[in-house]
DRENBA-247369 format. One line per 2 residues: number of its first residue (from 1); their letters; for each residue z, y, x of C-alpha. Coordinates in pm, whole numbers, padded with zeros to 5 digits. Layout:
// residues N
NUM) a) Z Y X | ... $
END
This chain:
// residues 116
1) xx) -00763 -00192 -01721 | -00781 00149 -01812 $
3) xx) -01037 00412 -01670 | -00735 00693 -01567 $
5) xx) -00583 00374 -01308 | -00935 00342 -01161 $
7) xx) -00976 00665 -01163 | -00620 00714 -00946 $
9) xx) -00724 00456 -00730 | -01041 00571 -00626 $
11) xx) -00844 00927 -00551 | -00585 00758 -00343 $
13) xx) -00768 00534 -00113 | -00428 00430 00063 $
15) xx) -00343 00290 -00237 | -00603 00081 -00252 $
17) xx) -00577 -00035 00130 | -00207 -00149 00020 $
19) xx) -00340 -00350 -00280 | -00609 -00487 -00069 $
21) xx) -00373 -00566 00179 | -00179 -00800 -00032 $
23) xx) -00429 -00966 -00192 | -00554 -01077 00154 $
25) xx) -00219 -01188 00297 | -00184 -01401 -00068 $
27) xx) -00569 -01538 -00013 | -00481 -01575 00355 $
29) xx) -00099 -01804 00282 | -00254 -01986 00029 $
31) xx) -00573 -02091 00242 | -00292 -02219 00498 $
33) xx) -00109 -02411 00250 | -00207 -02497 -00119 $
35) xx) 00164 -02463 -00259 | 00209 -02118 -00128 $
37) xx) 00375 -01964 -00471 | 00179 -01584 -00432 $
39) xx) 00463 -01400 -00345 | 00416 -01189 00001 $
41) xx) 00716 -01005 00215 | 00742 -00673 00210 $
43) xx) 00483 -00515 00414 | 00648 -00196 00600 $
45) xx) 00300 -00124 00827 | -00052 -00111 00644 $
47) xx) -00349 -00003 00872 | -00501 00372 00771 $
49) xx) -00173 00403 00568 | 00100 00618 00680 $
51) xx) 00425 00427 00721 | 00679 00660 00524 $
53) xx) 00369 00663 00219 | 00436 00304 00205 $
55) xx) 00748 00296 -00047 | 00575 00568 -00301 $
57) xx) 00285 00319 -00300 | 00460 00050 -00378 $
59) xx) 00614 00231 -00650 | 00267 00374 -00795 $
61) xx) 00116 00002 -00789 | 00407 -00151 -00952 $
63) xx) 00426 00174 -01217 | 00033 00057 -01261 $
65) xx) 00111 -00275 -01304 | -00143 -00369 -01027 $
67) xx) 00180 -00489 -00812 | 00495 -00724 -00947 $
69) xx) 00840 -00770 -00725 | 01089 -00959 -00723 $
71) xx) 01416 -00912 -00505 | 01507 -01260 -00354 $
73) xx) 01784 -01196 -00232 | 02021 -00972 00032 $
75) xx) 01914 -01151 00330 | 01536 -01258 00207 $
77) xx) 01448 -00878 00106 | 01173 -00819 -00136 $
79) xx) 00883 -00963 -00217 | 00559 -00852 -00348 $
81) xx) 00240 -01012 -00552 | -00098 -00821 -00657 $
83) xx) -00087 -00871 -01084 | -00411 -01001 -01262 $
85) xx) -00486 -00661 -01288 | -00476 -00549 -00979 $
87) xx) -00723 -00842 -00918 | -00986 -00734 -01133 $
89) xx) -00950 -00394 -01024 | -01053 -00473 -00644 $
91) xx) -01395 -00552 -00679 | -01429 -00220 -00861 $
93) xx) -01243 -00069 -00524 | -01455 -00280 -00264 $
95) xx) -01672 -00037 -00191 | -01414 00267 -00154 $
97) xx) -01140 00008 00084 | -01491 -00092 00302 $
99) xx) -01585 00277 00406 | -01241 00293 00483 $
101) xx) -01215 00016 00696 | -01552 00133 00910 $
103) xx) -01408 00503 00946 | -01164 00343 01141 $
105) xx) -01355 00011 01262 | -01748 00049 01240 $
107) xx) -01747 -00317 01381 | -01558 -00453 01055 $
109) xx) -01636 -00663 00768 | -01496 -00623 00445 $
111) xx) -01269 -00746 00286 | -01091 -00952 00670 $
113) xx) -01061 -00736 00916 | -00800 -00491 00774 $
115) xx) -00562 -00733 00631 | -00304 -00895 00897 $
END
């Protein structure tokens, strides 16, 4: 990981409420079932993220490597996966997605209550 990606992160905080976001639907679909293969439907609503930001975000993560696609199809749509990197990169952006998630939700606890 280099220090300029963290350093973009932590100046786009949507971005890292989109990462987040994925990486909890993955952790959430493989809890439900073990063979779940990591990859997670497009995601066109993100809360504290402004719909029409959504497909420049995408793009960012995926320029950042932090974010991998693959197009399944013209019915299926795309899908989406958070990379290893974009793994090791959350823990550095816990605390930045958590005062996030109580400006909009002081009840909350990280990382759960954000993500479906």
């Amino acid at each position: 990981m280099i220090d300029f990606e963290l350093k973009l992160m932590m100046e786009n905080p949507e971005w890292c409420l989109v990462l987040n976001h994925y990486s909890q639907l993955q952790l959430q679909a493989k809890a439900q079932n073990p063979e779940f293969d990591g990859w997670v439907v497009r995601q066109n609503g993100v809360t504290g993220v402004v719909a029409e930001r959504l497909p420049r975000i995408h793009g960012k993560l995926i320029a950042f490597d932090l974010l991998k696609f693959q197009i399944a199809g013209r019915d299926s749509g795309v899908f989406y996966q958070v990379t290893r990197e974009g793994e090791k990169m959350l823990p550095k952006l816990e605390e930045i997605i958590h005062n996030i998630s109580v400006q909009e939700d002081p009840e909350s606890d990280f990382p759960y209550s954000k993500s479906a």
